[in-house]
C-alpha positions as CSV (number, residue, x, y, z in Angstrom):
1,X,98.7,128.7,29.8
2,X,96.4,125.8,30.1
3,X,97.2,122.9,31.9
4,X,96.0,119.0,30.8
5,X,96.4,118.1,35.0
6,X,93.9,120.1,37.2
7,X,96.1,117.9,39.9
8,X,99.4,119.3,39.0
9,X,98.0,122.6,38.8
10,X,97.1,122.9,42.7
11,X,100.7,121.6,43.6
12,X,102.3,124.1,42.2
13,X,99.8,127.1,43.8
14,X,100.6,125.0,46.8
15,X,104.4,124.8,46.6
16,X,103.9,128.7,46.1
17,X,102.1,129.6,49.0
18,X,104.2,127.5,51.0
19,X,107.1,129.6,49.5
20,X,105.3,133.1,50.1
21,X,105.3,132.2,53.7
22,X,108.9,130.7,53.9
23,X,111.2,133.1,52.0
24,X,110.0,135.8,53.9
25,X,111.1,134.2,57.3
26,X,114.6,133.4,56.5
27,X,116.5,136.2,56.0
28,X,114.5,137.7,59.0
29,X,115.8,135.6,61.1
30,X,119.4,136.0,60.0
31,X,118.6,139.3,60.4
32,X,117.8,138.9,64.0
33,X,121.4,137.2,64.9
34,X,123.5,139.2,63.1
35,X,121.6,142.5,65.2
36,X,121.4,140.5,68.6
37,X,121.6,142.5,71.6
38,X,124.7,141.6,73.7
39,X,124.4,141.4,77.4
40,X,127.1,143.7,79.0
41,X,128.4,143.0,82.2
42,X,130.9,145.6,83.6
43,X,133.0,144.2,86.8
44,X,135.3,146.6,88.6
45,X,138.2,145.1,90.2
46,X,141.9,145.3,92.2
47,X,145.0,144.1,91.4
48,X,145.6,141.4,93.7
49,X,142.1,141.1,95.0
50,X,142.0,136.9,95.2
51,X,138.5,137.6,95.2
52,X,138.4,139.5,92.2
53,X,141.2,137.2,90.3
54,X,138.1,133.6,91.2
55,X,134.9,135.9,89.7
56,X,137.2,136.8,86.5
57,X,138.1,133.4,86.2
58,X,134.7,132.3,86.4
59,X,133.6,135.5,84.2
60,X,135.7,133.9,81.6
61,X,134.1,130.2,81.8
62,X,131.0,131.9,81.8
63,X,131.3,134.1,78.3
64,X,132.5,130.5,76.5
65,X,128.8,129.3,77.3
66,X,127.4,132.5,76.4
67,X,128.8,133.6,73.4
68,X,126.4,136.9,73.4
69,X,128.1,138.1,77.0
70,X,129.9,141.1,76.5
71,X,132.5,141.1,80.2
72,X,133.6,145.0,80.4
73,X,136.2,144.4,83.6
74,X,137.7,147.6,84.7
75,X,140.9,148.0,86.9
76,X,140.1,150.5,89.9
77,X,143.1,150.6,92.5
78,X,145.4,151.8,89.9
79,X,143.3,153.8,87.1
80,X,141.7,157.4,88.5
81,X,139.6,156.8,84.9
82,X,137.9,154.0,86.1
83,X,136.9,155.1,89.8
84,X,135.3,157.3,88.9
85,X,133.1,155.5,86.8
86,X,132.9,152.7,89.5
87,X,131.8,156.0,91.5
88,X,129.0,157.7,89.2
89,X,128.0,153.7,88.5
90,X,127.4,152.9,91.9
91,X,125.8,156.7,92.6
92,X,123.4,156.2,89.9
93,X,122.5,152.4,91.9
94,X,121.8,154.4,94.7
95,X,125.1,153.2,96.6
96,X,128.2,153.9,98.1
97,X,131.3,151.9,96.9
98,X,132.2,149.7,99.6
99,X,134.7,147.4,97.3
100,X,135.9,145.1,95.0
101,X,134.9,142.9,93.1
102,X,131.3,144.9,92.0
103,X,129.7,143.6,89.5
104,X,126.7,145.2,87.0
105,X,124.6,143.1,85.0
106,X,121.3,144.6,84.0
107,X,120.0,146.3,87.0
108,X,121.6,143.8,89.0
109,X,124.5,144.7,91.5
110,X,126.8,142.4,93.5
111,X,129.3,143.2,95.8
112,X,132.1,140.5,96.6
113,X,132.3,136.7,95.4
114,X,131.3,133.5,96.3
115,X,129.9,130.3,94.9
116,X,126.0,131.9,95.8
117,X,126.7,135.3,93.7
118,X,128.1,132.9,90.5
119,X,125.0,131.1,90.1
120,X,123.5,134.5,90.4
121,X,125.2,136.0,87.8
122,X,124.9,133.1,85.3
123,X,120.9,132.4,86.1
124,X,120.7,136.3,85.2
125,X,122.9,135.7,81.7
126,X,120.6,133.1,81.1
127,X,117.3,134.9,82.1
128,X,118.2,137.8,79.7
129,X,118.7,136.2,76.4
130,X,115.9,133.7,76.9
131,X,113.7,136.5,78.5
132,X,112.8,134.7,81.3
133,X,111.8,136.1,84.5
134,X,115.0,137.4,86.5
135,X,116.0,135.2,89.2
136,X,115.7,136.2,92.8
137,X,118.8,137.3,95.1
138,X,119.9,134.7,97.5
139,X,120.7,137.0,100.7
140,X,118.9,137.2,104.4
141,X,116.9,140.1,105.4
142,X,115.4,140.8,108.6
143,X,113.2,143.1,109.0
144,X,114.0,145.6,112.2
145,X,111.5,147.8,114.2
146,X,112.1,151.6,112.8
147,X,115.1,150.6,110.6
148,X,113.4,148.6,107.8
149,X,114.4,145.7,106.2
150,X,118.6,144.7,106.4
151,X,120.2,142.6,104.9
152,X,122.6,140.5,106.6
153,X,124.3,138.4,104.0
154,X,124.0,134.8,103.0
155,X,122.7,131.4,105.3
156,X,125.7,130.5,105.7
157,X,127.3,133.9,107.1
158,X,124.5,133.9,110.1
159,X,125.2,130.3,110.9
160,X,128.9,130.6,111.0
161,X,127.9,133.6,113.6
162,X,125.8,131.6,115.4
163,X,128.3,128.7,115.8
164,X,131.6,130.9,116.7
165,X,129.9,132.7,118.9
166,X,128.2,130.1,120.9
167,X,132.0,128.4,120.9
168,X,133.6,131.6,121.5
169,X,131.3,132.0,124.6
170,X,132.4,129.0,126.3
171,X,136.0,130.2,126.7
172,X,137.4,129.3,130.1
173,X,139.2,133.0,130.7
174,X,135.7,134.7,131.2
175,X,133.5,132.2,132.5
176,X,136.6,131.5,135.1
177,X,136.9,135.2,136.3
178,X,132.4,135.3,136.3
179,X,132.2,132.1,138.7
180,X,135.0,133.0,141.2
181,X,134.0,136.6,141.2
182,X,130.4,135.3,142.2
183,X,131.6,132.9,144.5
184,X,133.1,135.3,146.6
185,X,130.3,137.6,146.2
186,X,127.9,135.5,147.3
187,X,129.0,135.4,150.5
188,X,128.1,138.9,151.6
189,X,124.2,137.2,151.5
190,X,123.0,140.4,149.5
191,X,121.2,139.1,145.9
192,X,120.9,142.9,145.2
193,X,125.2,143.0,145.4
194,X,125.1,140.2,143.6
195,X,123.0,141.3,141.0
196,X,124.9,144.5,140.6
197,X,128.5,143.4,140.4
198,X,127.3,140.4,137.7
199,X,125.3,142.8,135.2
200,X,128.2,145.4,135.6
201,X,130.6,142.7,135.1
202,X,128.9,141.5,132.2
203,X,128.0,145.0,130.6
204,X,131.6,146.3,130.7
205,X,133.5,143.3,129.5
206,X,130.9,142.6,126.9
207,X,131.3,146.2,125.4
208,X,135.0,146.4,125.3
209,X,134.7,143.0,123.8
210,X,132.3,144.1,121.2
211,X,134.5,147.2,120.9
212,X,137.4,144.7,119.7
213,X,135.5,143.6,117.2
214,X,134.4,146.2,115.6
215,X,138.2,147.5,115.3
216,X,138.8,144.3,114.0
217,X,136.3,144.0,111.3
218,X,137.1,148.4,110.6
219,X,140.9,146.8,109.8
220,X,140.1,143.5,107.7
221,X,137.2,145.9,106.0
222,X,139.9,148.4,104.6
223,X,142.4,146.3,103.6
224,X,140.2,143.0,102.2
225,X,141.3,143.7,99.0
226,X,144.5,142.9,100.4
227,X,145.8,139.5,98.8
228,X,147.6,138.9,102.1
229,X,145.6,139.5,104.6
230,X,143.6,136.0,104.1
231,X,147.2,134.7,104.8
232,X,148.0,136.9,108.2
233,X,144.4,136.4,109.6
234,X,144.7,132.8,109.2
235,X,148.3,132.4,110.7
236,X,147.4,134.4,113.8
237,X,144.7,132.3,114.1
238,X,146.3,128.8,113.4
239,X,148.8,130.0,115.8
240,X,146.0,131.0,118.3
241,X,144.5,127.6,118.0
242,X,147.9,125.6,118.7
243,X,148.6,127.2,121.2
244,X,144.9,126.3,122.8
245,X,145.1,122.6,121.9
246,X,149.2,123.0,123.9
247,X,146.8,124.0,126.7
248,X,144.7,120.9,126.6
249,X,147.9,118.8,126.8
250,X,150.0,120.6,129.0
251,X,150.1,123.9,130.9
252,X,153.8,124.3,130.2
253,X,155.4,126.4,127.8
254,X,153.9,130.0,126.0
255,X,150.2,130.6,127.0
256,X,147.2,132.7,126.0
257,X,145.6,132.3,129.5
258,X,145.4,134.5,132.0
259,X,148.8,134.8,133.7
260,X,149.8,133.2,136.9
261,X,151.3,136.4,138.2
262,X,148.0,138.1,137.6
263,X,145.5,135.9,139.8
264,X,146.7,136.8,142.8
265,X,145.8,140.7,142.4
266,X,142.2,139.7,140.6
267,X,141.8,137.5,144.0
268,X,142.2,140.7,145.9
269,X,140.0,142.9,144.2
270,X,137.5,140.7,144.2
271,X,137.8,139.8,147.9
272,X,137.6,143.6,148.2
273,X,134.1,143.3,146.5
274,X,133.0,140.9,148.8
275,X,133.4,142.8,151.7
276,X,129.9,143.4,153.5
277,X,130.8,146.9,154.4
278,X,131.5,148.2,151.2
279,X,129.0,150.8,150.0
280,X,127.1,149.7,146.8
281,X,128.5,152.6,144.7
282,X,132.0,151.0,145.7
283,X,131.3,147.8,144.7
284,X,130.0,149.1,141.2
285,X,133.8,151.3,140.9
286,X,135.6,148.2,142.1
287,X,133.5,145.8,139.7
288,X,133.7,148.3,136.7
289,X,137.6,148.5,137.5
290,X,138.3,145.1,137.9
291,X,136.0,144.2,134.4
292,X,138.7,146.4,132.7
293,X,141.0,145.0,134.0
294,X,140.0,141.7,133.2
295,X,139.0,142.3,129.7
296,X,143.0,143.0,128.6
297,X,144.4,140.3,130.6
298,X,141.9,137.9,128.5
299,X,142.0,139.3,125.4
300,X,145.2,136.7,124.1
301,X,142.5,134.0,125.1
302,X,139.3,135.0,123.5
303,X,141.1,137.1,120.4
304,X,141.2,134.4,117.6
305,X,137.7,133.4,116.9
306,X,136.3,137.0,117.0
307,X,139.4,137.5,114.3
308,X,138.2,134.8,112.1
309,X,134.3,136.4,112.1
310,X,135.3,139.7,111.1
311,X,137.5,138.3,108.5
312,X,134.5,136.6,107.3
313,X,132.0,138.7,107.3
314,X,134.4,141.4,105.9
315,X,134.9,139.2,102.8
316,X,131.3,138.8,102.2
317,X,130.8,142.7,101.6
318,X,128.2,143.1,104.3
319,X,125.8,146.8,104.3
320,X,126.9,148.5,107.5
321,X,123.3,147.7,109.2
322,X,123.9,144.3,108.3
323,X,127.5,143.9,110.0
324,X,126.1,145.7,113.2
325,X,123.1,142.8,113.3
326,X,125.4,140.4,112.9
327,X,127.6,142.0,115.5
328,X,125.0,141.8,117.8
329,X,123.8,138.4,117.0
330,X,127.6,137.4,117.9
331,X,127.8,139.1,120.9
332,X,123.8,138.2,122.7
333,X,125.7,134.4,121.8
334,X,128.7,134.6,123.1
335,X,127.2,135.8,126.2
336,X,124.5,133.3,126.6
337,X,126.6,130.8,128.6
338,X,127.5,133.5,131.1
339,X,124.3,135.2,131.4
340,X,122.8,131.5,132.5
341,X,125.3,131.2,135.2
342,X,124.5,134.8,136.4
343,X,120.7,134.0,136.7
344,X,121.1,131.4,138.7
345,X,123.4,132.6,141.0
346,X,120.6,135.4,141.7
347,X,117.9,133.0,141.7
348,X,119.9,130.4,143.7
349,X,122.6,132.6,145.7
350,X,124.7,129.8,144.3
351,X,127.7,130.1,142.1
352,X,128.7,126.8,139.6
353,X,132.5,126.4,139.3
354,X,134.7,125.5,136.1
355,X,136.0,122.1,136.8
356,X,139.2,121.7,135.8
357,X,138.6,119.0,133.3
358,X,135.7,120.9,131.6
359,X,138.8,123.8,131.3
360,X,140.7,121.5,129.7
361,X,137.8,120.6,127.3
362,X,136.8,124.1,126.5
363,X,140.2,124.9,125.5
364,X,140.6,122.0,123.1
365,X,137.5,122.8,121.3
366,X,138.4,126.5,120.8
367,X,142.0,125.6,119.4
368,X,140.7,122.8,117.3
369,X,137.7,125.0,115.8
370,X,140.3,128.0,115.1
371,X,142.7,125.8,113.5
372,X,140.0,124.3,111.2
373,X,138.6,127.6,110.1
374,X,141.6,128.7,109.2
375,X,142.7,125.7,107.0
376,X,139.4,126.2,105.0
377,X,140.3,129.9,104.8
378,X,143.5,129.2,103.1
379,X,142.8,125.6,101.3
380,X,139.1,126.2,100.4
381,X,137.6,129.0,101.2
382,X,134.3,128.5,99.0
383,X,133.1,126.0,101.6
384,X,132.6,128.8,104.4
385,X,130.5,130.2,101.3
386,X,127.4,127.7,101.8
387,X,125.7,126.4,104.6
388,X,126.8,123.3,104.0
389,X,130.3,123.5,103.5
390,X,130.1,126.2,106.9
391,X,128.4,122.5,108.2
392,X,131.2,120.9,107.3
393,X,133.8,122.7,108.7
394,X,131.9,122.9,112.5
395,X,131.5,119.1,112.0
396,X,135.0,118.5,111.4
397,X,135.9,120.1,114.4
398,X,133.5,118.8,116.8
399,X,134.1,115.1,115.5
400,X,137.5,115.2,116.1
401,X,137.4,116.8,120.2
402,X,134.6,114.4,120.2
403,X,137.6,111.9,119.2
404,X,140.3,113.1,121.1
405,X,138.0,113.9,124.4
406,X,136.8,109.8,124.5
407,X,140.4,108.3,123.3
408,X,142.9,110.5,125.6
409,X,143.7,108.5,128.9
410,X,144.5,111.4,130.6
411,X,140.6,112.6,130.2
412,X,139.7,111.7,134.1
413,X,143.2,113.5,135.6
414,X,142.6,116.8,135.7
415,X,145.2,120.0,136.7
416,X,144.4,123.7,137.6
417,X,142.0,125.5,135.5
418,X,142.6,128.5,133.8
């Protein structure tokens, strides 16, 4: 074939070669849909679980974005089937199962839900189909001497055990019973007495304490999947908190302090201490007696905010090393204010006394911090899931003592301290 236009001869090898190139392309690419990969993600959960119910709401959101996400969710409480696979799944992660909701997505495992482990689950959706690099964990490790690095949870779980413990420290019961048991102490002139019945004092009540706690979190831990426990933690400890704010106004009526009826015998005993002529072994029997002692007839008064932190932390799904850190964190806190007044009555042979109004204050601020907490744990419990909303919840409560303490007119009368 000869052609009378050279011109028109090179368009059409042109439109040719831009063919041989095209066609070749399209039906690839079909291809490449219609054999996609889809990204499986296999959720074991519990009937009732609130927590579980919030991730496969959001699991559901979440797979109308991604068409390609495959959500395999898998019913443990009630099906042997399926724990056993949540079992030989978490075995081959190189875990124990600790609860529900668990989540596998690549080599990706999360335990529990909150607003932190969402955006981790969709930045990893996203990641894998646009083979991106994976996105990094959002939890808090410290690194221990001869342990290794633990993880301790989110931001926001350390702050919240920061703040409740430092409020939970300046309860009235215990730093009442420290400053008069000192004050009589003191006057035996001895700092090495002194010294011994406050660290003894301080040792005992803080391990029964811490003892508390830990049976308290062992509870909440078994039975978090529990739909009603959210509900009975945070009535006890709405009730708690009333109950403390009654205080501020008026001593009359039920009470979490110390009884009346009791005083007079913790007087005795720790007159007994005092006595100059007491060997030092006696004093340590009489102190560790009288810290026992002590410990149950406080525990009404101190029992609501440790309840609220072990709810917590429970909920976030915690490793074992990591609720002990925490544990501890709480507990060096909570006995910061009392370990100050103990140093300088050995340094000073003085002991500072609770004033009654700063009682009064003190108990306001631990009934008003309870009863926040546990209207975010039953109104919105995703803001205790971020440091921010966890700073929200603290600044509610300490704007509104900060309120109450400058407007009440009865703020410079004060009455017995408990």
């Amino acid at each position: 074939m000869r052609w009378r236009h050279p011109s028109l001869r090179w368009a059409v090898v042109a439109v040719g070669l831009l063919l041989a190139l095209l066609v070749p392309w399209v039906p690839s690419a079909q291809a490449a849909d219609d054999t996609a990969e889809p990204i499986e993600l296999v959720i074991f959960y519990g009937e009732g679980c609130p927590y579980c119910a919030r991730e496969l709401a959001f699991l559901e959101e979440l797979q109308g974005d991604h068409p390609s996400l495959e959500v395999v969710a898998l019913e443990v409480w009630g099906s042997a089937e399926n724990r056993a696979r949540f079992e030989a799944m978490t075995a081959a992660a190189g875990f124990e199962p600790s609860g529900v909701p668990t989540t596998f997505l690549g080599d990706r495992v999360w335990v529990g839900f909150d607003g932190t482990v969402a955006d981790e689950i969709e930045a990893t959706v996203v990641a894998l189909e646009t083979g991106a690099p994976l996105p990094e964990q959002e939890r808090t490790t410290v690194d221990v001497p001869f342990v290794g690095s633990v993880d301790v949870g989110d931001t926001s779980l350390v702050a919240a055990t920061l703040l409740i413990g430092f409020v939970d420290g300046v309860n009235p019961c215990s730093f009442w019973v420290l400053s008069m048991l000192l004050a009589l102490v003191l006057h035996s002139g001895s700092r090495t007495r002194v010294a011994v019945v406050g660290l003894t004092f301080l040792s005992i009540t803080s391990a029964l304490y811490g003892l508390y706690m830990l049976g308290a979190y062992t509870v909440l831990d078994y039975a978090a999947g529990m739909s009603w426990i959210r509900l009975l933690v945070a009535v006890v400890a709405a009730t708690f908190g009333v109950l403390h704010v009654k205080e501020y106004v008026t001593s009359r009526g039920p009470s979490l302090t110390i009884a009346d009826e009791r005083k007079p015998g913790m007087y005795r005993r720790m007159r007994q201490l005092a006595r100059p002529e007491r060997s030092l072994p006696a004093v340590l029997a009489g102190t560790a007696a009288l810290a026992v002692g002590v410990s149950l007839a406080e525990t009404p008064c101190t029992a609501g905010l440790p309840l609220l932190w072990t709810n917590l932390v429970s909920d976030r799904d915690v490793p074992t090393a990591g609720v002990l850190l925490l544990w501890l964190l709480y507990l060096a806190v909570f006995l910061l204010d009392e370990v100050i007044v103990f140093t300088v009555a050995v340094a000073t042979m003085r002991a500072a006394k609770l004033q009654e109004r700063h009682g009064q204050a003190l108990q306001l601020v631990s009934g008003v911090l309870m009863l926040a907490l546990a209207g975010a744990m039953l109104v919105a419990p995703e803001l205790l899931e971020s440091l921010s909303g966890t700073a929200v919840v603290f600044g509610v409560a300490a704007a509104v003592c900060a309120v109450v303490l400058v407007l009440d007119p009865r703020r410079t009368t004060t009455r017995p301290a408990h």
